[in-house]
N, C-alpha and C positions, 0 to 999 in steps of 0.2 A: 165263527170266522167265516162261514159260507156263509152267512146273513147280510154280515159285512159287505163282502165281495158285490152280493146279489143288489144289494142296496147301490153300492159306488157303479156298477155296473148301471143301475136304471135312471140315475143322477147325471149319466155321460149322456146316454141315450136321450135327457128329457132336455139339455144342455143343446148339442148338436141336431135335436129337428126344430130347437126355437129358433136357431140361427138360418134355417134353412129356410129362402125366399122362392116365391113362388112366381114362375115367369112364361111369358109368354109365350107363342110358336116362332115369332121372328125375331127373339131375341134367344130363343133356344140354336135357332138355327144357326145367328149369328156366331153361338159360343162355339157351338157345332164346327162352323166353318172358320174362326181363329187356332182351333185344340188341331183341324186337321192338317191347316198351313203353319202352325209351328211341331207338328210332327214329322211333314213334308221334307221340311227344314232341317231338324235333327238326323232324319233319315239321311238327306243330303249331304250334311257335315259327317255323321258316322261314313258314309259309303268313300266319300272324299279322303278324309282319315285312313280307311281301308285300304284304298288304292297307294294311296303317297307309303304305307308302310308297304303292299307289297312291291311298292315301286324301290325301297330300299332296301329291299330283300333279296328282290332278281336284280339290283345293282350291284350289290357286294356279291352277291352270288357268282354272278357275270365275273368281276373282277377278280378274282381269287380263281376262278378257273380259266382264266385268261394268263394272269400270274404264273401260273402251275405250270400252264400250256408254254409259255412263253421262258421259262426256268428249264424247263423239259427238255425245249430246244434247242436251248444254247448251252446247256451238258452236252446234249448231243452232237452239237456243230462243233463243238471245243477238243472233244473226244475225236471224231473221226480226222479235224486238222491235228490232232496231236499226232493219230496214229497216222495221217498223211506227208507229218515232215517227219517221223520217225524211219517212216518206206522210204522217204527222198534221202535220207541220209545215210542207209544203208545200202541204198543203192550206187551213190559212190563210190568210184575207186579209192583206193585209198594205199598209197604208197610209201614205202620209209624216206623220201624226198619230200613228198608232201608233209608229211606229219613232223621229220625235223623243222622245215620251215616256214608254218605254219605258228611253232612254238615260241620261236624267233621271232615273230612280227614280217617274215615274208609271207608271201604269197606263192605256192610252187604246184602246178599242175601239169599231168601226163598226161598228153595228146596226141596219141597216133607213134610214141615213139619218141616226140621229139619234147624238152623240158621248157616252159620257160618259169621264171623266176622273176618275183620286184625286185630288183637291189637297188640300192641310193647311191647316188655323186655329190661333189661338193662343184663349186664355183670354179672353183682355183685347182684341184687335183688331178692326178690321174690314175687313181684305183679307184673299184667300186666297191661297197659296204653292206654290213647288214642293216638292217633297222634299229637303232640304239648302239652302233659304234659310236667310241668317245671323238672320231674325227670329224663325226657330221654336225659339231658343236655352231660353225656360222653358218652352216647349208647346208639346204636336206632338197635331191630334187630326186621324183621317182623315177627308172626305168626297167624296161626290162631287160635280163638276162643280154639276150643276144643283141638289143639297141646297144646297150653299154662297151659288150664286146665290137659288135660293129664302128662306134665311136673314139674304139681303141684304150678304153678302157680296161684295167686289169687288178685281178681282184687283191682285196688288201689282206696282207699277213697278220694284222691284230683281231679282225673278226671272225677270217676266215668265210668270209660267203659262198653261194653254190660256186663252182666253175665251170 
């Protein structure tokens, strides 16, 4: 079996130097100077290649912690406007005037003492309403509290609105 081998082995050998041409210095050089301009080349395109992949690497890289950064923030801007209309809102007065009518569909706030209130008129009447009395069925016009009184306005016994 090593005979073999030895044999096929010196068959390749006698095979490959007959094929082998003998050449001269400027036609060596020439082969010389083509092997080293298309390795130049490969270089080139490897190096080219390298860069475009790390070019997509600190791209996604970039964006994801831009992403992050930018996800981060607006938790965080979310969070302090929530806990900033949470402050706004308890910081409020808040009065059993206001919160009846409030629940109502009026509008009632305390200032310095003195109330006023939305209540609605009609056209043709002369009481004033809550917001969704069944009288304001052809007309709804807003005023407040003390416009309506001042206009002589007087409040209606079916809603009951501030007085």
């Amino acid at each position: 079996m090593r005979i073999v081998s030895i044999f096929l082995a010196t068959l390749v050998l006698i095979f490959s130097l007959s094929a082998c041409q003998i050449v001269n210095e400027e036609e060596l050089a020439t082969i010389r100077e083509e092997g080293y301009q298309q390795g130049k080349e490969s270089a080139e395109r490897d190096s080219a290649s390298a860069l475009s992949a790390q070019y997509d690497a600190g791209h996604e890289e970039g964006y994801q912690a831009g992403y992050q950064k930018g996800r981060e923030d607006g938790l965080k801007e979310a969070a302090q406007k929530a806990k900033a209309d949470k402050a706004k809102e308890e910081s409020k007065p808040q009065s059993k005037t206001s919160t009846a009518a409030s629940s109502s569909g009026n509008s009632t706030t305390t200032s310095q003492g003195t109330q006023t209130a939305t209540v609605y008129v009609t056209d043709t009447g002369s009481k004033y309403h809550r917001y969704g009395c069944r009288y304001l069925r052809e007309s709804c016009h807003a005023r407040t509290l003390s416009q309506a009184k001042g206009q002589g306005y007087t409040a209606c016994s079916v809603c009951n609105p501030p007085a």
